[in-house]
PDB file as gemmi writes it, atoms N, CA and C in Angstrom:
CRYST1    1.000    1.000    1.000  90.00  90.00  90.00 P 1                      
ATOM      1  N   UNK A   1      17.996  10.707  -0.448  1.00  0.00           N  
ATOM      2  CA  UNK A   1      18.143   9.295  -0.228  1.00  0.00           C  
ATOM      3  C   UNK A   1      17.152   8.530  -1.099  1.00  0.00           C  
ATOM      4  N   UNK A   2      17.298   7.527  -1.561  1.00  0.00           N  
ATOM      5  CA  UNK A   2      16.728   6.493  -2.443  1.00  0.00           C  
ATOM      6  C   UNK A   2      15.955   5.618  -1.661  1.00  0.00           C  
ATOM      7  N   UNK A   3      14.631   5.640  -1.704  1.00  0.00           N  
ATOM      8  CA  UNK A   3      13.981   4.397  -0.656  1.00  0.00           C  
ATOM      9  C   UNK A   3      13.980   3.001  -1.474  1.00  0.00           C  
ATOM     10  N   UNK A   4      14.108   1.465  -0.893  1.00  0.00           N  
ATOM     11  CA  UNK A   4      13.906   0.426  -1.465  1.00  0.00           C  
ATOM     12  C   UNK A   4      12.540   0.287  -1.692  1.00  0.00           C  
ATOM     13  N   UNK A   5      11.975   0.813  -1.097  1.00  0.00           N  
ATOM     14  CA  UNK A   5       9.725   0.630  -1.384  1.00  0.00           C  
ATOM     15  C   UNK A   5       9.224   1.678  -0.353  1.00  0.00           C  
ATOM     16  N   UNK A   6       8.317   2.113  -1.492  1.00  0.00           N  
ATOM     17  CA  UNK A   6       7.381   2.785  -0.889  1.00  0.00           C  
ATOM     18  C   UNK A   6       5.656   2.215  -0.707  1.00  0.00           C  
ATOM     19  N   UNK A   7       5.186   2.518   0.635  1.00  0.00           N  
ATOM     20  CA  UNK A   7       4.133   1.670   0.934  1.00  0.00           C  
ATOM     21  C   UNK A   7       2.775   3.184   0.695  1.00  0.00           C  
ATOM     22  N   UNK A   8       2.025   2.888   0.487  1.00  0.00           N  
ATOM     23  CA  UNK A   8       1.147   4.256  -0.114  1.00  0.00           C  
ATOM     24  C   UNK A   8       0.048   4.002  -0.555  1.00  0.00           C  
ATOM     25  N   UNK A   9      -0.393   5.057   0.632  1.00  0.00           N  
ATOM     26  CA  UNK A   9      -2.107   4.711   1.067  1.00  0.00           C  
ATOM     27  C   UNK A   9      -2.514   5.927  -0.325  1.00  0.00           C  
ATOM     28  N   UNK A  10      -3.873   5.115  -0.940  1.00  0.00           N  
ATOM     29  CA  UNK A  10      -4.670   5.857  -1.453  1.00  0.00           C  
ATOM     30  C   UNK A  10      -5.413   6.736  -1.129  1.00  0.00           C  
ATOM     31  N   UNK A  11      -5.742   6.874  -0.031  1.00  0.00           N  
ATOM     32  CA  UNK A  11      -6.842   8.219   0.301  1.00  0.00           C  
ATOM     33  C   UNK A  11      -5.730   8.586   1.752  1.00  0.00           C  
ATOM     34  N   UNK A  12      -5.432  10.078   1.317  1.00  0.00           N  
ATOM     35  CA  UNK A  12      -4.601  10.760   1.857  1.00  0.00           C  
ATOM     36  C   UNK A  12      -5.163  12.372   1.967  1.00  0.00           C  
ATOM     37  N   UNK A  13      -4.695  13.544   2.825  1.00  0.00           N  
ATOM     38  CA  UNK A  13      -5.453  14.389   2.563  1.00  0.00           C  
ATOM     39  C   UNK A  13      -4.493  15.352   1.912  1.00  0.00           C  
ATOM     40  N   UNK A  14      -4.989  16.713   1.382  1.00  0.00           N  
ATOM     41  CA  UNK A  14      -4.713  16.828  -0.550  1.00  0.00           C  
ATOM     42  C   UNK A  14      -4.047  16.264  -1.297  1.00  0.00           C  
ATOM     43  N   UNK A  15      -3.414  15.570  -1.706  1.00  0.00           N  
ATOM     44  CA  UNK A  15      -3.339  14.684  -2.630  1.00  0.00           C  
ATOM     45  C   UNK A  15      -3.800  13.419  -2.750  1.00  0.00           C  
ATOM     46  N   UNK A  16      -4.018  12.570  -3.552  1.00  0.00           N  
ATOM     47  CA  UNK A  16      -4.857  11.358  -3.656  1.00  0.00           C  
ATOM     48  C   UNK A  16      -3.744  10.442  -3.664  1.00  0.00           C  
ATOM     49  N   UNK A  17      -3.127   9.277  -3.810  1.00  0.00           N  
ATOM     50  CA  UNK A  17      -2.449   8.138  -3.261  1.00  0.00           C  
ATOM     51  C   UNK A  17      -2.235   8.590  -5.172  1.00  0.00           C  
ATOM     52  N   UNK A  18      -3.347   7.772  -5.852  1.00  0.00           N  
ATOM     53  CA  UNK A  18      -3.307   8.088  -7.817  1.00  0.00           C  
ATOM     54  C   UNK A  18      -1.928   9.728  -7.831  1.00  0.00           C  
ATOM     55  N   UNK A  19      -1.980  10.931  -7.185  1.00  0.00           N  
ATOM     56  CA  UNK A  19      -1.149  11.731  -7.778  1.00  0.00           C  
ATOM     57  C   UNK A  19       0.246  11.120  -7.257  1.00  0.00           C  
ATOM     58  N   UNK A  20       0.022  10.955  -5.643  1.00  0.00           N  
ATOM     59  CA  UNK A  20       1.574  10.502  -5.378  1.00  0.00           C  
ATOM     60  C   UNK A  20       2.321   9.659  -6.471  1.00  0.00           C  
ATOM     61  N   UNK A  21       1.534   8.773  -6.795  1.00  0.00           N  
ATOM     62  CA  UNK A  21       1.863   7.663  -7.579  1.00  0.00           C  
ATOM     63  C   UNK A  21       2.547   7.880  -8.960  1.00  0.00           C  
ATOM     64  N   UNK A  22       1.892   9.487  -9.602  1.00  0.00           N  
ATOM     65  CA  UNK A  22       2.284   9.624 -10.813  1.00  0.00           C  
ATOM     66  C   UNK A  22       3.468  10.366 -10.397  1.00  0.00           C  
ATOM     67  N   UNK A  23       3.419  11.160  -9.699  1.00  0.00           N  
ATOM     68  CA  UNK A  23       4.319  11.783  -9.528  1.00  0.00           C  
ATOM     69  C   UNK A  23       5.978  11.122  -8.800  1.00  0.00           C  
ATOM     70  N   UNK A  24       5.732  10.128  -8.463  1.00  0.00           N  
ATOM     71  CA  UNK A  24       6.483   9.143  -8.145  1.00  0.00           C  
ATOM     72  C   UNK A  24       7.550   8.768  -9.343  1.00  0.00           C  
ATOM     73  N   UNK A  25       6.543   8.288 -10.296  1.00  0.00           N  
ATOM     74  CA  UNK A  25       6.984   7.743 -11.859  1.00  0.00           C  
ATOM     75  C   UNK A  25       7.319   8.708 -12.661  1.00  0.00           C  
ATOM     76  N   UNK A  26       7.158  10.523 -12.290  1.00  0.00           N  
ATOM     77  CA  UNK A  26       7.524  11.219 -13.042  1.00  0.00           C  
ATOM     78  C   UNK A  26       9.068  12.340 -12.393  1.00  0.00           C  
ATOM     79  N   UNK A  27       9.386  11.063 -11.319  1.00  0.00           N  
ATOM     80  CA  UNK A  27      10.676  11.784 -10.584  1.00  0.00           C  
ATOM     81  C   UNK A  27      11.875  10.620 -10.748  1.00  0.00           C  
ATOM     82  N   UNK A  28      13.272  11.001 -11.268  1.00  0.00           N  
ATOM     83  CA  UNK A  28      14.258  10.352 -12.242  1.00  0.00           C  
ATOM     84  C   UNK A  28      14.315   9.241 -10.983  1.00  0.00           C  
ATOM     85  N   UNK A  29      14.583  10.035  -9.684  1.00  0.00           N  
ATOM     86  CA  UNK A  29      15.202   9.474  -8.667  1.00  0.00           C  
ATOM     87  C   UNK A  29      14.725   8.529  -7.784  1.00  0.00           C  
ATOM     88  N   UNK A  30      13.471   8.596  -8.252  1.00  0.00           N  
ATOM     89  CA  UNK A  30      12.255   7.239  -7.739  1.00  0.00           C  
ATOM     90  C   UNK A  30      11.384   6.468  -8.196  1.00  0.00           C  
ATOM     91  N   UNK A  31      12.243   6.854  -9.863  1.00  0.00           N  
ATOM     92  CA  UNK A  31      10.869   6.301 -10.920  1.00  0.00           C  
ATOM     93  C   UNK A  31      10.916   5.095 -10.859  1.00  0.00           C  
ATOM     94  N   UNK A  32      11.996   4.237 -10.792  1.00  0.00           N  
ATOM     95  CA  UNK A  32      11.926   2.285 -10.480  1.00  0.00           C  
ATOM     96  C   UNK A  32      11.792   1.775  -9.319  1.00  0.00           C  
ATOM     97  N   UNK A  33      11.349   3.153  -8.161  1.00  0.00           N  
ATOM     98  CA  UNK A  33      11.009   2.047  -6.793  1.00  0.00           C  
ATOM     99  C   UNK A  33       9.574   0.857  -7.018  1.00  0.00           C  
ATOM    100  N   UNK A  34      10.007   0.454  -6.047  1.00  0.00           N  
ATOM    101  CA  UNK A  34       9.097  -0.208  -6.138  1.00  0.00           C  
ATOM    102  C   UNK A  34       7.821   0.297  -5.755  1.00  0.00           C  
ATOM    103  N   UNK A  35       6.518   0.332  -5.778  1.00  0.00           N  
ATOM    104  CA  UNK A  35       5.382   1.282  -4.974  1.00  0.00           C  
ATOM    105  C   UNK A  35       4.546   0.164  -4.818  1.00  0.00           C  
ATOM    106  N   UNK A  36       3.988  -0.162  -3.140  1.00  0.00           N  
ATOM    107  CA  UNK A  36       2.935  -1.059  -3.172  1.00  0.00           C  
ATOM    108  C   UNK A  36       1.807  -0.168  -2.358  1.00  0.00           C  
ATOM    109  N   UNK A  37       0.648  -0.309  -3.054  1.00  0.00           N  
ATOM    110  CA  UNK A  37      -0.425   0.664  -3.085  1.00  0.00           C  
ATOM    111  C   UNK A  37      -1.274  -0.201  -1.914  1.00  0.00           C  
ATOM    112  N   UNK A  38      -1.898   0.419  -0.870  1.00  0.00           N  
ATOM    113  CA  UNK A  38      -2.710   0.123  -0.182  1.00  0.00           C  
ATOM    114  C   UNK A  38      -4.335   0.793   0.107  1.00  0.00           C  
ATOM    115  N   UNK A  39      -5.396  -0.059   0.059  1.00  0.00           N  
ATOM    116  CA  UNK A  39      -6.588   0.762   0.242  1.00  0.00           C  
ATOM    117  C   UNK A  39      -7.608   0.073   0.909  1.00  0.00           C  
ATOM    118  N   UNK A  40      -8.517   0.564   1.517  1.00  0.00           N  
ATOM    119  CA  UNK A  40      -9.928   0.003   2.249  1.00  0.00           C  
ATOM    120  C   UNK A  40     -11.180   0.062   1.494  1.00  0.00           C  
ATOM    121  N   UNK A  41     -10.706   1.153   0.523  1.00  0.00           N  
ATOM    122  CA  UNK A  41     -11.505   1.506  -0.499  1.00  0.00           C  
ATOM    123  C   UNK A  41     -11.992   0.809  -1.847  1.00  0.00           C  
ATOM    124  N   UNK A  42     -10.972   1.037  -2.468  1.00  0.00           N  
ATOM    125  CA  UNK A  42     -10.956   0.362  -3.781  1.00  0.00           C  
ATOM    126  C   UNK A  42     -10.468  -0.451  -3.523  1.00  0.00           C  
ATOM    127  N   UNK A  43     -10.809  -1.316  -4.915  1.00  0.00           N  
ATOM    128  CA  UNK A  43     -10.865  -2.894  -4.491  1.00  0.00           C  
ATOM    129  C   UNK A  43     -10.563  -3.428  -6.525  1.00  0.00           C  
ATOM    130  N   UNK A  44     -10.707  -4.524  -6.458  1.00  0.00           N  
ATOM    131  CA  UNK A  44     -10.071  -5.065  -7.337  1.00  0.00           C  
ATOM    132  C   UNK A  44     -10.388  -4.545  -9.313  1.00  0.00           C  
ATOM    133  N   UNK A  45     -11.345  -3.562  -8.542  1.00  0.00           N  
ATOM    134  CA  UNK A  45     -11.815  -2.669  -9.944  1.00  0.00           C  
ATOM    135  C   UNK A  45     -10.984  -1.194 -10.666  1.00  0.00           C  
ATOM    136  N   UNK A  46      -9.833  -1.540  -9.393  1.00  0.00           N  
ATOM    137  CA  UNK A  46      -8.840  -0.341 -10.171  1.00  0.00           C  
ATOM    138  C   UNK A  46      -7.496  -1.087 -10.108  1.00  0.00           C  
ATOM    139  N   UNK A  47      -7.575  -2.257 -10.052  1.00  0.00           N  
ATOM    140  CA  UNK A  47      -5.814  -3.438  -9.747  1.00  0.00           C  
ATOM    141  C   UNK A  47      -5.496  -2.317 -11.348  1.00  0.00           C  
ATOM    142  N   UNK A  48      -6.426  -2.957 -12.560  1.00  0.00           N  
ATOM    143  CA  UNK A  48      -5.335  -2.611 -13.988  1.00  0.00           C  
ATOM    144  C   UNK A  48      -4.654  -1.233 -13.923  1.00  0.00           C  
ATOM    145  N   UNK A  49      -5.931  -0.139 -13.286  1.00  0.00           N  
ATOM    146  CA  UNK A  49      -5.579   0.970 -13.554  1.00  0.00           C  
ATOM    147  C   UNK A  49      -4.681   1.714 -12.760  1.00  0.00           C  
ATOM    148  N   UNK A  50      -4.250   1.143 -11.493  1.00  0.00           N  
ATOM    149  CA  UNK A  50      -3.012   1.193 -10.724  1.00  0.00           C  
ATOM    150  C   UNK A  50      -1.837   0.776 -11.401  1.00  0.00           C  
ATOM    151  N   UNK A  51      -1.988  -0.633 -12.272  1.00  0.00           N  
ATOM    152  CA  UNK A  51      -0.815  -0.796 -12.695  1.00  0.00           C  
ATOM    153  C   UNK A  51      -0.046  -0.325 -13.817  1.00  0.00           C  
ATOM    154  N   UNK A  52      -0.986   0.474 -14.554  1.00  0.00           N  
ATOM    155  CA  UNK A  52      -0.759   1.016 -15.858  1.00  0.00           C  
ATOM    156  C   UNK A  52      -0.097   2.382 -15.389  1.00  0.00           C  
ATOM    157  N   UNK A  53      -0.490   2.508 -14.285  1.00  0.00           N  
ATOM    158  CA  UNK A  53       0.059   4.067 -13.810  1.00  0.00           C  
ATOM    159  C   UNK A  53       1.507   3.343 -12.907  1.00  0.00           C  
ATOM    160  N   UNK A  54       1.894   3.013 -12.821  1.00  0.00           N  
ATOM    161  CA  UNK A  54       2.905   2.298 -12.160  1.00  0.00           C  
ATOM    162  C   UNK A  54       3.039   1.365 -11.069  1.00  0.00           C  
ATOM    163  N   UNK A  55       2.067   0.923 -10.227  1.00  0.00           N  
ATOM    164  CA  UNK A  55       2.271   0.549  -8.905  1.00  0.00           C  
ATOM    165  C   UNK A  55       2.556  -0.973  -9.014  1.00  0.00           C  
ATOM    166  N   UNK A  56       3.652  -1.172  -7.865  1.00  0.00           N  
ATOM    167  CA  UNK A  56       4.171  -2.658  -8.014  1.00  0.00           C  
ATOM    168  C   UNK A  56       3.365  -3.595  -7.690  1.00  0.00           C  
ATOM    169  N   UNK A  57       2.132  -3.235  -6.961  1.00  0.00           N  
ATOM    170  CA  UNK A  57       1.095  -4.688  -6.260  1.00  0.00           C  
ATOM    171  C   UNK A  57       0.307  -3.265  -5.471  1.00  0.00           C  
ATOM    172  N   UNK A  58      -0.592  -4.359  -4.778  1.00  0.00           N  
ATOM    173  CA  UNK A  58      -1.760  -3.791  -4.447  1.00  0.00           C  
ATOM    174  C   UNK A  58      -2.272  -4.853  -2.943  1.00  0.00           C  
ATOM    175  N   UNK A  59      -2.429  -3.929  -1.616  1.00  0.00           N  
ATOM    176  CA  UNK A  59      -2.731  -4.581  -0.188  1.00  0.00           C  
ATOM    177  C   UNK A  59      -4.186  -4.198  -0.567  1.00  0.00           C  
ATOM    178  N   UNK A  60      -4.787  -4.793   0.168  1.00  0.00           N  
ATOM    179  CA  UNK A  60      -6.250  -4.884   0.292  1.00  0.00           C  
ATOM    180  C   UNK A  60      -6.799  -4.337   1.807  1.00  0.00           C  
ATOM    181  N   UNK A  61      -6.660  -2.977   2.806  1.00  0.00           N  
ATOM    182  CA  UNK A  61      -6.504  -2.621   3.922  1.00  0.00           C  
ATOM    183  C   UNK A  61      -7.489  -3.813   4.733  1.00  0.00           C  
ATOM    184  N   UNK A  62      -8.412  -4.170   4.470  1.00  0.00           N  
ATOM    185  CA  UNK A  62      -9.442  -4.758   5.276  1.00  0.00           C  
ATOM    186  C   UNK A  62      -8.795  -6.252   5.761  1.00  0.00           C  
ATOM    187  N   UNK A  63      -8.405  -6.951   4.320  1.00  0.00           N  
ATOM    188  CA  UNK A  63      -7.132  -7.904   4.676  1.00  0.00           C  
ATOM    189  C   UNK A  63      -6.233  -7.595   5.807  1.00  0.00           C  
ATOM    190  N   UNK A  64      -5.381  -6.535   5.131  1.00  0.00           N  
ATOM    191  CA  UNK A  64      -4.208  -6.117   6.336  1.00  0.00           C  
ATOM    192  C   UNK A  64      -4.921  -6.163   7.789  1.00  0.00           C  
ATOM    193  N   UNK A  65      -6.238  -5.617   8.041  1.00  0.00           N  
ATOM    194  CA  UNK A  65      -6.157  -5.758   9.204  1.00  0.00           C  
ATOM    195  C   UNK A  65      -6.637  -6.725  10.082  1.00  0.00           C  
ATOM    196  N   UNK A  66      -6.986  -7.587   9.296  1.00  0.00           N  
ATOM    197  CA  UNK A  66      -8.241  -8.840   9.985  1.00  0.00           C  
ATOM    198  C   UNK A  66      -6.872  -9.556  10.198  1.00  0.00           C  
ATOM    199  N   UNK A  67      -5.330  -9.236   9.294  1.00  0.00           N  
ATOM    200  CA  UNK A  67      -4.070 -10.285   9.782  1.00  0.00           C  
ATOM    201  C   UNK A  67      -3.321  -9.550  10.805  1.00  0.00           C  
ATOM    202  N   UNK A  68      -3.825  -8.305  10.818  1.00  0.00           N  
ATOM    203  CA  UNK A  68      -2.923  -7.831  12.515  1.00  0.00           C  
ATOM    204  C   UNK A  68      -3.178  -7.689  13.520  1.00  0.00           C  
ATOM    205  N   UNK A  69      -4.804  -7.723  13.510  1.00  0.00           N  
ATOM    206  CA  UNK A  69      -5.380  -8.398  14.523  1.00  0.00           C  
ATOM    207  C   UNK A  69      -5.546  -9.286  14.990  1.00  0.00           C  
ATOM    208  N   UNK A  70      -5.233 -10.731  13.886  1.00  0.00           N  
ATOM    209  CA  UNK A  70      -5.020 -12.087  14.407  1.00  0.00           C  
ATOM    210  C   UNK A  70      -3.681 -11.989  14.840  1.00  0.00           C  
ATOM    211  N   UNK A  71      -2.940 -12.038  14.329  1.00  0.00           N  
ATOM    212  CA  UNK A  71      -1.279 -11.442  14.795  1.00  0.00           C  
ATOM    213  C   UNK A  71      -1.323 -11.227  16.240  1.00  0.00           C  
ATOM    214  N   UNK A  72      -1.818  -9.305  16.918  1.00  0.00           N  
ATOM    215  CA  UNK A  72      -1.433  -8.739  17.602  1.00  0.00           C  
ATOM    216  C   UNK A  72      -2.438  -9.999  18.706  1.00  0.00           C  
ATOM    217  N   UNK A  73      -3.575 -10.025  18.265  1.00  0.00           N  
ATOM    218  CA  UNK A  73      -3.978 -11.310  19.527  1.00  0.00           C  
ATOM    219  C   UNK A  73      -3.078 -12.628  19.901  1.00  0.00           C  
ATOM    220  N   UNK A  74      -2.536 -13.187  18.655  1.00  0.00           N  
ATOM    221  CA  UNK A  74      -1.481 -14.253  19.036  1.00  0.00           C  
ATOM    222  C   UNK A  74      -0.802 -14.379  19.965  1.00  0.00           C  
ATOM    223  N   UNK A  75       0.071 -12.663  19.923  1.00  0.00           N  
ATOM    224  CA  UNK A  75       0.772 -12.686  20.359  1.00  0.00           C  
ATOM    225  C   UNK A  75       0.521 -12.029  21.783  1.00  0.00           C  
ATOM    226  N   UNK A  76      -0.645 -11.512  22.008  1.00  0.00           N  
ATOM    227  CA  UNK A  76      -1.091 -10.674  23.189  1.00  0.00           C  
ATOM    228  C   UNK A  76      -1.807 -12.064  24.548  1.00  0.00           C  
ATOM    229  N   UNK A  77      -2.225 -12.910  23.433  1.00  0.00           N  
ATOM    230  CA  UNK A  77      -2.868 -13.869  24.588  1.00  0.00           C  
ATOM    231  C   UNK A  77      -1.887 -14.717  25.581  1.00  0.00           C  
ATOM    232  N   UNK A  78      -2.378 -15.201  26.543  1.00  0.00           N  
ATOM    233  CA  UNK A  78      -1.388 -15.460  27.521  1.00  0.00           C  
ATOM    234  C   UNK A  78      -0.648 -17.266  26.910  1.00  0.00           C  
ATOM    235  N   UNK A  79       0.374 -17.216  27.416  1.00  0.00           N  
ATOM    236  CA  UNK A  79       0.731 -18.247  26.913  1.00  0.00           C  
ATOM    237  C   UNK A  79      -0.226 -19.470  28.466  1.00  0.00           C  
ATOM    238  N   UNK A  80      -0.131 -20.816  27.190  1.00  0.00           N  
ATOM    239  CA  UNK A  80      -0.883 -21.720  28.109  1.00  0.00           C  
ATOM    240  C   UNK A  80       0.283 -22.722  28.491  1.00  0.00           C  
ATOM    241  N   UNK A  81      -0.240 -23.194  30.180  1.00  0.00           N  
ATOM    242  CA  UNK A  81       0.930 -23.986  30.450  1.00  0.00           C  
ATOM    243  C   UNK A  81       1.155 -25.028  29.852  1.00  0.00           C  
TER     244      UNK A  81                                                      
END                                                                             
Protein backbone atom coordinates (compact mmCIF):
# COMPACT_ATOMS: atom_id res chain seq x y z
CA UNK A 1 0.00 0.00 0.00
CA UNK A 2 1.15 3.58 -0.79
CA UNK A 3 0.94 5.94 2.30
CA UNK A 4 -0.16 9.78 1.58
CA UNK A 5 2.61 10.97 4.49
CA UNK A 6 4.73 9.67 6.54
CA UNK A 7 5.24 11.30 10.03
CA UNK A 8 8.93 10.22 11.40
CA UNK A 9 10.50 10.60 14.49
CA UNK A 10 14.25 11.06 14.44
CA UNK A 11 15.55 9.20 17.30
CA UNK A 12 14.17 5.74 17.03
CA UNK A 13 15.80 2.56 18.28
CA UNK A 14 18.30 0.89 15.61
CA UNK A 15 17.82 2.91 13.06
CA UNK A 16 18.06 6.70 13.19
CA UNK A 17 14.89 8.71 11.70
CA UNK A 18 18.30 10.21 8.94
CA UNK A 19 18.39 6.17 7.67
CA UNK A 20 14.58 5.76 7.52
CA UNK A 21 14.59 8.80 5.59
CA UNK A 22 17.18 7.71 3.02
CA UNK A 23 15.94 4.74 2.67
CA UNK A 24 12.55 6.06 2.10
CA UNK A 25 13.98 8.11 -1.02
CA UNK A 26 15.82 5.08 -2.10
CA UNK A 27 12.45 2.89 -2.42
CA UNK A 28 10.55 3.41 -6.12
CA UNK A 29 7.32 2.98 -4.18
CA UNK A 30 7.72 5.75 -1.60
CA UNK A 31 10.24 7.88 -3.03
CA UNK A 32 7.59 11.06 -3.60
CA UNK A 33 5.77 10.64 -0.29
CA UNK A 34 5.66 13.16 1.39
CA UNK A 35 7.98 12.75 4.83
CA UNK A 36 7.46 15.23 7.71
CA UNK A 37 10.33 14.77 10.13
CA UNK A 38 9.77 15.28 13.79
CA UNK A 39 12.30 15.89 16.76
CA UNK A 40 12.90 17.18 20.46
CA UNK A 41 16.29 17.05 19.58
CA UNK A 42 17.53 18.74 16.76
CA UNK A 43 16.55 21.85 16.03
CA UNK A 44 16.92 24.28 13.31
CA UNK A 45 20.70 23.35 12.69
CA UNK A 46 19.88 20.30 10.61
CA UNK A 47 16.33 21.99 8.73
CA UNK A 48 19.04 22.17 5.33
CA UNK A 49 20.42 18.89 5.97
CA UNK A 50 17.06 17.11 6.31
CA UNK A 51 16.03 18.68 3.29
CA UNK A 52 18.74 17.83 1.01
CA UNK A 53 18.20 14.26 2.09
CA UNK A 54 14.55 14.49 1.29
CA UNK A 55 12.19 15.46 4.03
CA UNK A 56 9.04 17.50 3.25
CA UNK A 57 9.09 19.93 6.54
CA UNK A 58 10.19 19.60 9.85
CA UNK A 59 7.81 19.56 13.59
CA UNK A 60 9.69 20.89 16.32
CA UNK A 61 8.51 17.99 19.25
CA UNK A 62 8.68 20.57 22.14
CA UNK A 63 6.23 22.80 20.00
CA UNK A 64 4.02 19.78 19.31
CA UNK A 65 3.64 19.37 22.75
CA UNK A 66 3.22 22.66 24.60
CA UNK A 67 0.02 22.63 21.56
CA UNK A 68 -1.43 19.32 22.89
CA UNK A 69 -1.32 20.14 26.01
CA UNK A 70 -3.03 23.40 25.52
CA UNK A 71 -5.45 21.47 23.29
CA UNK A 72 -5.99 18.35 25.57
CA UNK A 73 -6.61 21.04 28.60
CA UNK A 74 -9.17 23.00 26.41
CA UNK A 75 -10.82 20.49 25.92
CA UNK A 76 -10.54 18.56 29.35
CA UNK A 77 -11.60 21.69 31.44
CA UNK A 78 -15.08 21.89 32.52
CA UNK A 79 -17.25 23.87 30.51
CA UNK A 80 -18.40 27.25 32.33
CA UNK A 81 -22.01 28.10 32.72
Amino acid sequence: EHPDLVVLDLLMPRMTGFDVLRELRADERVKDTPVLVMSGVYKENILDFLHQIGASGFLDKQQLEESLIFRVQALLAPATP
